[in-house]
Structures are given as structure tokens and as C-alpha cells.
C-alpha positions as CSV (number, residue, x, y, z in Angstrom):
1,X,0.2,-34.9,35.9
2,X,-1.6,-33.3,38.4
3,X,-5.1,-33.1,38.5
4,X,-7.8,-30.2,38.7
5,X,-8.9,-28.8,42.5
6,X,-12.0,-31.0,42.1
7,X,-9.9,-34.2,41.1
8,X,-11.0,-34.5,37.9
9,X,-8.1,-35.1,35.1
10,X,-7.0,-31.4,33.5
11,X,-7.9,-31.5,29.6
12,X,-4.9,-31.7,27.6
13,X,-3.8,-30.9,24.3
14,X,-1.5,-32.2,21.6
15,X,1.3,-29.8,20.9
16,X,3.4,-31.5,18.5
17,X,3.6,-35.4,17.0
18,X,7.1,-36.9,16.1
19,X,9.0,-39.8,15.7
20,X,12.2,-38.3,16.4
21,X,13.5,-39.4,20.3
22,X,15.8,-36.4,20.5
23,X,13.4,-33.7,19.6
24,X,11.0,-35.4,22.1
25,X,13.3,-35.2,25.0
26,X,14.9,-31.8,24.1
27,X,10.8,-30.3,24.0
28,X,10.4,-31.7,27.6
29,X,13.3,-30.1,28.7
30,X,12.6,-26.9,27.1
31,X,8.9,-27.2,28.9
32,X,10.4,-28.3,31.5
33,X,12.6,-25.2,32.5
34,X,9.4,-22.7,31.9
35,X,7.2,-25.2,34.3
36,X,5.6,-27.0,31.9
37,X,5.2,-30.3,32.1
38,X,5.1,-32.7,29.2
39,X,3.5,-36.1,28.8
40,X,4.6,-38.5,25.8
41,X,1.8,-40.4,24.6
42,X,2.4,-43.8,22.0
43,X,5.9,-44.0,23.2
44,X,5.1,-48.1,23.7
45,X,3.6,-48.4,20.5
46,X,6.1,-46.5,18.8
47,X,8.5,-48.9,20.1
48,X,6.2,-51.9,19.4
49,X,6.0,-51.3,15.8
50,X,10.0,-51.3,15.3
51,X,11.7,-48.6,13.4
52,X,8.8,-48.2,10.5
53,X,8.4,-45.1,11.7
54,X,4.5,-45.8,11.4
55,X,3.5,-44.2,14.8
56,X,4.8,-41.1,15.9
57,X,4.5,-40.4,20.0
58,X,2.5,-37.7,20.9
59,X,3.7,-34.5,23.2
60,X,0.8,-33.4,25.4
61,X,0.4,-30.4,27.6
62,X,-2.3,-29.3,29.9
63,X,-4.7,-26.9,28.0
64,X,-3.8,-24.3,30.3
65,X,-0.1,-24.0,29.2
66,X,-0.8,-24.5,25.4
67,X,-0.2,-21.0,24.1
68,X,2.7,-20.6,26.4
69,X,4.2,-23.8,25.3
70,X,3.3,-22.9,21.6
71,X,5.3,-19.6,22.1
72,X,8.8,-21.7,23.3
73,X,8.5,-23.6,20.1
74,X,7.8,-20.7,18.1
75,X,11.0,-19.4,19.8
76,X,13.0,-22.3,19.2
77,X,11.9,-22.4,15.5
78,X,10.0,-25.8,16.0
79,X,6.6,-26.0,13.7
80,X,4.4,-27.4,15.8
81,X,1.7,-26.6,13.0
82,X,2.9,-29.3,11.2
83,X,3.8,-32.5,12.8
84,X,7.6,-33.2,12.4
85,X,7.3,-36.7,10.9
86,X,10.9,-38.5,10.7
């Protein structure tokens, strides 16, 4: 991720929460090809806890690009309203 001008860490927010791996790598493809990049938070605990399902991994964007990366989900018929729990 790169950071702000002044070095500091851009603020990010949480654009969808899933459990599903194949969702997770299609969205960061999808951001991917409109510049957007993605970073996938709790992947190791998600793994950690086994296939419970308990933790779902987080995809992140940078503030900046939330409203445009809400608008390829919207596109792609993804609710990223409400977290796609599997």
C-alpha cells in the first residue's frame, strides 16, 4: 500500500467482509483492473480457526477509492451493504 505524500499510512475503509476465498480473489481482481488496490485483512486468522467459518477476512480499500470501488460491486451485483457471510 502506498502511503500519503507526507508518509503517513492512507486511511482505509472496509468494503466488504467474507469468508468465501473465491469472491475474495475475484473482488481484487475486479479492483484490480480499475486501479484499485485491495488489501485482505484476517486472512491468517481465518485460516487459524479452521473451517468454522468464525472469522470472515476483511477487504480493505484506501478511503480515497471507496465510492468508486462501491460502484464495481454495485455493478457486479455484490452487496457490500451486507457482509456476504459463508
Amino acid at each position: 500500500m502506498t502511503p500519503l505524500p507526507n508518509g503517513n499510512p492512507a486511511p482505509m475503509i472496509e468494503l466488504l467482509r467474507t469468508n468465501d476465498p473465491v469472491l475474495i480473489s475475484w473482488l481484487r481482481a475486479l479492483l484490480a483492473d480499475d486501479g484499485i488496490e485491495a488489501i485482505i485483512l484476517d486472512s491468517h486468522m481465518s485460516v487459524m480457526e479452521g473451517s468454522i467459518s468464525a472469522i470472515p477476512r476483511r477487504v480493505m480499500v484506501r478511503d480515497e477509492h471507496a465510492a468508486r470501488a462501491r460502484r464495481l460491486l454495485d455493478a457486479a451485483g455484490i452487496d457490500h451493504d451486507r457482509s456476504s457471510i459463508v
